[in-house]
TORKOL-4160 file (C-alpha; in steps of 0.2 Angstrom, whole numbers, padded with zeros to 4 digits, m for minus):
204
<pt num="1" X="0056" Y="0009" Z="m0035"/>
<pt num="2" X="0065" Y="m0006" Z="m0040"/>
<pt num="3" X="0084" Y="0000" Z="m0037"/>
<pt num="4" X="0077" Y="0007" Z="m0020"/>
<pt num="5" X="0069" Y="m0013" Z="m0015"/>
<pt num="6" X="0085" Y="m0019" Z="m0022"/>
<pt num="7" X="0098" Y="m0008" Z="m0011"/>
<pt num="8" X="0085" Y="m0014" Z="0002"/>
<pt num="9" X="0086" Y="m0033" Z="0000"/>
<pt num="10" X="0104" Y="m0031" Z="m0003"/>
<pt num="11" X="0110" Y="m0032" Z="0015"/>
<pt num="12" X="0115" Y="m0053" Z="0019"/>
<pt num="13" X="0103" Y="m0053" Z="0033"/>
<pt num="14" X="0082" Y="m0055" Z="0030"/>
<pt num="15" X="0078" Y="m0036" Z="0033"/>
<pt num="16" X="0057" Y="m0042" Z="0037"/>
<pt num="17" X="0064" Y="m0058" Z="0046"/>
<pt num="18" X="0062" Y="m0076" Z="0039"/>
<pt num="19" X="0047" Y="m0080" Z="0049"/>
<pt num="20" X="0030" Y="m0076" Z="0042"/>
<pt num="21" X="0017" Y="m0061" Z="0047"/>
<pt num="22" X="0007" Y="m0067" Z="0062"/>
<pt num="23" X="m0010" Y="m0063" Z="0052"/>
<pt num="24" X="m0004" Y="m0072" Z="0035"/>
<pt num="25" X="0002" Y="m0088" Z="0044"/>
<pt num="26" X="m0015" Y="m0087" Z="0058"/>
<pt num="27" X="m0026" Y="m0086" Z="0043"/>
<pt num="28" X="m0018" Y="m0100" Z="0033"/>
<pt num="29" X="m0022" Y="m0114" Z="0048"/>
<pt num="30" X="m0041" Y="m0110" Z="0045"/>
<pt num="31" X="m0039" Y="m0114" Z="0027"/>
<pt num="32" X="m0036" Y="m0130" Z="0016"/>
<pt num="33" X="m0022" Y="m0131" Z="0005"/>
<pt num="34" X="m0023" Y="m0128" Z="m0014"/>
<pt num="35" X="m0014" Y="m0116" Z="m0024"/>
<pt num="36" X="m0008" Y="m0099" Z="m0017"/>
<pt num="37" X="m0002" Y="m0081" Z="m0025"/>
<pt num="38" X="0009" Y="m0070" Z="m0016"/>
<pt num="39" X="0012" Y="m0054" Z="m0026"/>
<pt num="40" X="0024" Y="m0041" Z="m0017"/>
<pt num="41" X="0032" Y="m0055" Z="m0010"/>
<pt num="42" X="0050" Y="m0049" Z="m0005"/>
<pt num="43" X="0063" Y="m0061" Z="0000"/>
<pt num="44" X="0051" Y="m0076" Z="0002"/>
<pt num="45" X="0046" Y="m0076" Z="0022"/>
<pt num="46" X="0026" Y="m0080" Z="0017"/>
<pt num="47" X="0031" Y="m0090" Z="0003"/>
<pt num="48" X="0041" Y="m0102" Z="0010"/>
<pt num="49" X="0029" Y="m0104" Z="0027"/>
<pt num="50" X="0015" Y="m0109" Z="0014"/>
<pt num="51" X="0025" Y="m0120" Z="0005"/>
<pt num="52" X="0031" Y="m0130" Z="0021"/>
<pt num="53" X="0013" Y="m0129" Z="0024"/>
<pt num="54" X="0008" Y="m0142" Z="0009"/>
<pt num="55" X="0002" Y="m0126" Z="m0001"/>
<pt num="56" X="0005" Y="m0124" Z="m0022"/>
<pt num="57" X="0015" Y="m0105" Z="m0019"/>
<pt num="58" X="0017" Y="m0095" Z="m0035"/>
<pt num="59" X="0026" Y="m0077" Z="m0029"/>
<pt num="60" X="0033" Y="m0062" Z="m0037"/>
<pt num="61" X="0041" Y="m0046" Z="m0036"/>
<pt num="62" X="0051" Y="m0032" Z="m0045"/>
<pt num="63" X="0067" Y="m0036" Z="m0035"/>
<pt num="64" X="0077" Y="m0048" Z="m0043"/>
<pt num="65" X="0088" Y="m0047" Z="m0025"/>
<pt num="66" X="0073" Y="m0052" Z="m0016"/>
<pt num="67" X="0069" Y="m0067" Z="m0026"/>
<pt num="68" X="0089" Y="m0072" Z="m0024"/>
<pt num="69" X="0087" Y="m0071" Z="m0007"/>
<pt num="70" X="0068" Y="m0081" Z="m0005"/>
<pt num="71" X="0078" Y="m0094" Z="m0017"/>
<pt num="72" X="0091" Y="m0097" Z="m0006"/>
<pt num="73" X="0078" Y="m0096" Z="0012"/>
<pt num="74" X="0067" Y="m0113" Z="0000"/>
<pt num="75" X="0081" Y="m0121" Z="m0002"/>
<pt num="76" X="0087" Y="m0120" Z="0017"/>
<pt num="77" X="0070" Y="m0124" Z="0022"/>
<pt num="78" X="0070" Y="m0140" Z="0008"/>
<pt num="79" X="0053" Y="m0133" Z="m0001"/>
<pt num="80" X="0051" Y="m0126" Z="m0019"/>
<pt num="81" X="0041" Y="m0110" Z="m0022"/>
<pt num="82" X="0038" Y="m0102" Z="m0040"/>
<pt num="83" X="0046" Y="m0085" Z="m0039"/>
<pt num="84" X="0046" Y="m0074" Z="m0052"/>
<pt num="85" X="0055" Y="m0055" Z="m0055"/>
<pt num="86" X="0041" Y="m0045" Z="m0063"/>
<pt num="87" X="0031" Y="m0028" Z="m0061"/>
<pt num="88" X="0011" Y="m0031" Z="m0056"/>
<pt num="89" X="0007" Y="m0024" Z="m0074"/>
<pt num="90" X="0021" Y="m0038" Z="m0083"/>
<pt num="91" X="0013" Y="m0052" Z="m0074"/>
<pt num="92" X="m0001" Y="m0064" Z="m0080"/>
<pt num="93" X="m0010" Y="m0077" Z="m0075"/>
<pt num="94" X="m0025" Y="m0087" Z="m0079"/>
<pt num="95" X="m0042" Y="m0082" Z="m0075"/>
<pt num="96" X="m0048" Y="m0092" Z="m0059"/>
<pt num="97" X="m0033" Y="m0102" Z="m0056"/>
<pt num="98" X="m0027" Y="m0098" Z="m0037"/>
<pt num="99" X="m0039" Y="m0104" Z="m0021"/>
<pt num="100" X="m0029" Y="m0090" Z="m0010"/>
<pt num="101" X="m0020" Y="m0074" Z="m0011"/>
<pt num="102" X="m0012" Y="m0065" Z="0001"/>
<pt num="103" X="m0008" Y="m0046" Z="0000"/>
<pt num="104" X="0006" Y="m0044" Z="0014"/>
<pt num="105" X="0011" Y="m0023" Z="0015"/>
<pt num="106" X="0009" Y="m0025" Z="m0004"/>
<pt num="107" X="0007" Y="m0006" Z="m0003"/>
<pt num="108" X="0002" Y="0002" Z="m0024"/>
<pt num="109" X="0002" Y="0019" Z="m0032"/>
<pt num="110" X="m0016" Y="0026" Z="m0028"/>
<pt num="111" X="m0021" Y="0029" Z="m0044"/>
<pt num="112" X="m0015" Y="0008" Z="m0048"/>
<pt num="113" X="m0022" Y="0002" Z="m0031"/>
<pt num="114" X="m0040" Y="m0003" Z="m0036"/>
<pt num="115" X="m0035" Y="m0010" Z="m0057"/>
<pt num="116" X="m0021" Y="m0021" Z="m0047"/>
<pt num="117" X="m0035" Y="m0026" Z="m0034"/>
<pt num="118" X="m0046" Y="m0029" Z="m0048"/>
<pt num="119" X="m0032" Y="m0039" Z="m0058"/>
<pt num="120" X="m0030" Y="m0051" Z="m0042"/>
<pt num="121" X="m0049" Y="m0053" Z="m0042"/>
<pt num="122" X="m0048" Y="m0062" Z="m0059"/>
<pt num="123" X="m0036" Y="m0072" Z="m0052"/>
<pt num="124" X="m0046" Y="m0082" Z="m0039"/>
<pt num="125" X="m0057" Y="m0094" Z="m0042"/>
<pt num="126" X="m0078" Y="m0092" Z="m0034"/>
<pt num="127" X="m0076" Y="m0097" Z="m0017"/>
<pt num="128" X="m0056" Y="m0092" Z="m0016"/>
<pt num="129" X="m0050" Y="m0080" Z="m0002"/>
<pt num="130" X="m0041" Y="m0065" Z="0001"/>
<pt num="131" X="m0028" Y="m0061" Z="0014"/>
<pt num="132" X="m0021" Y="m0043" Z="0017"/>
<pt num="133" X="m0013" Y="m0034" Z="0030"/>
<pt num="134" X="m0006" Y="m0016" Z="0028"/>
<pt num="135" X="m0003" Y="0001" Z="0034"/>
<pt num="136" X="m0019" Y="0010" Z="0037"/>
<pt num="137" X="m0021" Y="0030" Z="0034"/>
<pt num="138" X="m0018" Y="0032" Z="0052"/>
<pt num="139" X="m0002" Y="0024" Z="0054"/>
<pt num="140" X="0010" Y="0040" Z="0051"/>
<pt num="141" X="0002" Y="0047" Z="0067"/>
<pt num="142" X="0002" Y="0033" Z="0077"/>
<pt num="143" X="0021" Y="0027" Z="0072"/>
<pt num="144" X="0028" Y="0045" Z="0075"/>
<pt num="145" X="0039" Y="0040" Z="0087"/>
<pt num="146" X="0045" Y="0026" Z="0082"/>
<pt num="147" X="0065" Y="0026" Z="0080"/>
<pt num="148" X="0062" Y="0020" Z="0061"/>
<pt num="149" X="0050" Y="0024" Z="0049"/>
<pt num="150" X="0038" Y="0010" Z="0042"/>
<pt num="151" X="0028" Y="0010" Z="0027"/>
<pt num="152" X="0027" Y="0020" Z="0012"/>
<pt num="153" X="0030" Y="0038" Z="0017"/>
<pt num="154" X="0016" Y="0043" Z="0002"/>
<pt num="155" X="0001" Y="0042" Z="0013"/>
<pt num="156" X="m0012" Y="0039" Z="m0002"/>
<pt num="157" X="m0002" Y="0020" Z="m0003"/>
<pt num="158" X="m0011" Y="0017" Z="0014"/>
<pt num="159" X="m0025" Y="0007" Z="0015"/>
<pt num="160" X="m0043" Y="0013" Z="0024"/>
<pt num="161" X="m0058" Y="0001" Z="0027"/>
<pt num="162" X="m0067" Y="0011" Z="0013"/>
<pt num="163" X="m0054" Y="0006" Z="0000"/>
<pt num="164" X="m0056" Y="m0012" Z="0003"/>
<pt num="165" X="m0075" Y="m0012" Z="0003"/>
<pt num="166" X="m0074" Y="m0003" Z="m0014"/>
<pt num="167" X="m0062" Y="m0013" Z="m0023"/>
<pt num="168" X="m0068" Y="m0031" Z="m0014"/>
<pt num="169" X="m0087" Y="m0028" Z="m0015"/>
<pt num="170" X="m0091" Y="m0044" Z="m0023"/>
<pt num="171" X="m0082" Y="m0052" Z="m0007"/>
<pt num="172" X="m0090" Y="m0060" Z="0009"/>
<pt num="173" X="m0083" Y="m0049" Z="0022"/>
<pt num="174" X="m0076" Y="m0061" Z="0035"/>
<pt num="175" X="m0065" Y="m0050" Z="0045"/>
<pt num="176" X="m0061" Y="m0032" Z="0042"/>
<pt num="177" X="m0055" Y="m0021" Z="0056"/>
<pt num="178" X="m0041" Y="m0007" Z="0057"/>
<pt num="179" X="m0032" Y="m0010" Z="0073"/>
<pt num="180" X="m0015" Y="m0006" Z="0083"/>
<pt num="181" X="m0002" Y="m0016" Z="0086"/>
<pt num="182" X="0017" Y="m0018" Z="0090"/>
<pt num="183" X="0027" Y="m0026" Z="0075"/>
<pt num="184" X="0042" Y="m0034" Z="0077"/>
<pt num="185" X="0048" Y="m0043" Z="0059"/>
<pt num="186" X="0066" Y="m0039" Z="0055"/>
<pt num="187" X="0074" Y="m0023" Z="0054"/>
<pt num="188" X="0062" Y="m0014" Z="0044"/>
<pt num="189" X="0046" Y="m0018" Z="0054"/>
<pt num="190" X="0050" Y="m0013" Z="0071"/>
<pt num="191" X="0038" Y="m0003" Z="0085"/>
<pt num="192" X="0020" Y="0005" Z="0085"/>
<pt num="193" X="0009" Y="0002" Z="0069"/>
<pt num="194" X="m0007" Y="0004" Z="0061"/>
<pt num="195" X="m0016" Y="m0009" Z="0049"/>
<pt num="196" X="m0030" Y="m0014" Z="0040"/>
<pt num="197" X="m0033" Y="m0033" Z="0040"/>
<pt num="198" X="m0046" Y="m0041" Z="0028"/>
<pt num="199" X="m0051" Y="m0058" Z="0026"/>
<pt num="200" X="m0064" Y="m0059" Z="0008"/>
<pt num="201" X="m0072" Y="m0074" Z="0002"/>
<pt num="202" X="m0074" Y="m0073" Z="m0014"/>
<pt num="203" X="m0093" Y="m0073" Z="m0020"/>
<pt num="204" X="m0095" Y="m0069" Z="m0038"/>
């Protein structure tokens, strides 16, 4: 999986676009500043739009491509994020320490999906929140048609609402829907789509 993200990121322009997802960056106005984690990050589009935002950012990712190129995006956009190359089971952080974390089509193994989601959880302090946007179960039928695939071609590394209910149940469910929608960020996420979006306050 790494050499694929690498080849991936390798190309010189930003293959998910240099703007933030439209969920991530909606989500962030309704919350105050503090300290963020963006695991999965990929070449730095959330990370950097937190960071200009007045927000701590701390992101990683297995690509060290990706991380060359969400260098490169901060520096152009005069704001410093923490970025480090790493697999989800090499990274560590202390328990509690992060107000936010945003999971953006941070798509796992199924059998890793709920000890990952579990690991995050530690992560966050009592009160902190949760932002994710991915690919639902239903998205391979409703991109068919798309002239590029999107999203991992494994259809367990989908999210449903059931998963996120199991693995965030000590969470106050602020928003959690699966809907439609018609992506357009970079190369890679271009035409019809299905998601899961989830909002979770943490509670306990």
């Amino acid at each position: 999986m790494k050499e694929m993200w690498d080849k991936r990121y390798s190309s010189e322009s930003y293959v998910y676009g240099t703007a933030p997802n439209c969920f991530f960056a909606e989500e962030l106005e309704n919350l105050k500043e503090g300290k963020l984690l963006l695991p999965a990050e990929g070449e730095g589009r959330n990370a950097v739009y937190a960071a200009k935002k007045g927000w701590d950012v701390v992101a990683f990712d297995q690509s060290k491509v990706a991380k060359g190129k969400a260098d490169k995006l901060a520096e152009r956009q005069a704001v410093q994020i923490d970025y480090r190359v790493a697999e989800f089971n090499e990274i560590f952080f202390e328990p509690a320490s992060f107000d936010a974390i945003a999971l953006v089509y941070a798509h796992f193994p199924s059998h890793k999906m709920s000890s990952y989601h579990r690991q995050l959880d530690k992560y966050l302090k009592i009160g902190g929140i949760i932002i994710l946007e991915g690919f639902s179960k239903s998205h391979p039928e409703v991109s068919k048609n798309n002239e590029r695939p999107m999203g991992p071609p494994d259809r367990s590394m989908l999210y449903s609402i059931g998963d996120i209910e199991r693995d965030f149940d000590n969470y106050e469910m602020i928003t959690l829907r699966e809907e439609q929608l018609c992506l357009n960020e970079g190369a890679f996420h271009v035409g019809q789509g299905a998601v899961i979006r989830f909002v979770g306050k943490k509670l306990s």
